[in-house]
N, C-alpha and C positions, 0 to 999 in steps of 0.2 A: 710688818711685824715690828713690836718695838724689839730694843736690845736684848732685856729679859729671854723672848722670846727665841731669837737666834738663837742666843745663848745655851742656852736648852736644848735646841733641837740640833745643834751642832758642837758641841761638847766644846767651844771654843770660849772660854771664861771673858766676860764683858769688859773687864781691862786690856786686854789682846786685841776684842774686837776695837775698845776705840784707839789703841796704838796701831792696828791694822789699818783703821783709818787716818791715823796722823801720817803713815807710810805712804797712805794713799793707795792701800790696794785693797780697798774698799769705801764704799762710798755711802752714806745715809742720806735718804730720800727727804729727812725734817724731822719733824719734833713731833710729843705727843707728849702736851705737859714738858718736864724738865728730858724727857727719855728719848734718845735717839731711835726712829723707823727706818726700818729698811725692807727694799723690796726684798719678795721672796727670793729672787735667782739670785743673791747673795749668799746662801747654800751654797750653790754649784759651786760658783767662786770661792770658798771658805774650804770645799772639798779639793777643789785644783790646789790652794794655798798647802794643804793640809799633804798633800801625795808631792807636791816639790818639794818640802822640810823633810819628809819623808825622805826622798831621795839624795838627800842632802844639800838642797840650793838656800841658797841666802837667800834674804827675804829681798834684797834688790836686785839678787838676779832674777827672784819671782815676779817681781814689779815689772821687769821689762821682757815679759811673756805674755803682756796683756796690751792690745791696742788702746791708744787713747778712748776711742768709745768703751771701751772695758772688755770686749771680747776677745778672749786667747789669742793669741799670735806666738804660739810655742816656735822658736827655734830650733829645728832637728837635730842641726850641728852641735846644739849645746846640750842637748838629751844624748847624741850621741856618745859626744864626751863621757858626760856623766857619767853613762853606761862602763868607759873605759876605764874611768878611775875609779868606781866601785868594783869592776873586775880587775885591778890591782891590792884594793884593799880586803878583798877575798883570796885573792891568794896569799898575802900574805898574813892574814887572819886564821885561814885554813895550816898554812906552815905552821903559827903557834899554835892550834890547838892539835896539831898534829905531835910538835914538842912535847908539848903537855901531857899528852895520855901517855908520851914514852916517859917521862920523867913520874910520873904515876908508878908506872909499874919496873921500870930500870931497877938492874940487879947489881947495880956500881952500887960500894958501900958508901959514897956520899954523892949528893947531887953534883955537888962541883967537881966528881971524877968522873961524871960521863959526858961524854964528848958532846951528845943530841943537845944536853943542858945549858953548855958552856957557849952552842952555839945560838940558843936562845938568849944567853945574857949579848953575848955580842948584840944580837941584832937589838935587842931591846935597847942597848945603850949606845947602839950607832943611830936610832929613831926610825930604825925599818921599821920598826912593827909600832901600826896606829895605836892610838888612845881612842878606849871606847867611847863611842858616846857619853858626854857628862861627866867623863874625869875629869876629874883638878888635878891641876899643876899645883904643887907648892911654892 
C-alpha cells in the first residue's frame, strides 16, 4: 500500500506516518514512484500505536513495546502501571468534577464562600488536579 493509501484507511495523516517512521515505529517496505509502500500489517501496528497514545504512552515508550523484528513485546509491568496512574488521574478528576456540580448548584452567596469551592482552588493551585488533555500552559 502506498502512504496515501494507509493514510486513509487508518485516519493517521501522512506527515505522522513518515515522523512515525523517522521514530522508527514504523517501517516502509520501498518506493512506488516518489511515494513510500508499506506492507498491509502496518495497520495493526498503526492500531497498537494508536490504543498506547490512547492510554497515555509516549511514543518512545511505544517504540520499546515492539521487538526488533517489529512484533509486540508489550511489557505488563508497564501497562500495569499505566493502569495505576490513570486510576490516580480518575480519582482525582472524578473529585473535580464532583466539585464542580457542587459549586453549580452551592447556595453560599459567593463561590469563594463555600468551602467544596475553596477546596477546589486549593488543589488546583497546589497541581493536584491534572491538565486535560491539550491544555496550554501560558
Amino acid at each position: 500500500m502506498d502512504i496515501a493509501e494507509v493514510a486513509r484507511r487508518s485516519g493517521v495523516p501522512a506527515s505522522t506516518l513518515r515522523y512515525y517512521e523517522e521514530k522508527k515505529l514504523i517501517a516502509s517496505v520501498g518506493r512506488s514512484g516518489l511515494r513510500r509502500t508499506f506492507d498491509p500489517r502496518v495497520l495493526e501496528r498503526l492500531a497498537l500505536i494508536a490504543l498506547g497514545r490512547s492510554a497515555g504512552f509516549s511514543l518512545d515508550e511505544i517504540a520499546r513495546m515492539f521487538a526488533a523484528d517489529g512484533r509486540p513485546k508489550i511489557d505488563r509491568r508497564a501497562l500495569a502501571a499505566k493502569a495505576e496512574e490513570l486510576d490516580g488521574t480518575i480519582r482525582k478528576l472524578s473529585a473535580m468534577r464532583d466539585g464542580l456540580r457542587h459549586a453549580a448548584v452551592c447556595p453560599a452567596p459567593s463561590h469563594l464562600e463555600c468551602p467544596t469551592f475553596r477546596r477546589l482552588l486549593r488543589a488546583a493551585a497546589s497541581g493536584a488536579i491534572p491538565r486535560p488533555a491539550g491544555a496550554r500552559r501560558k
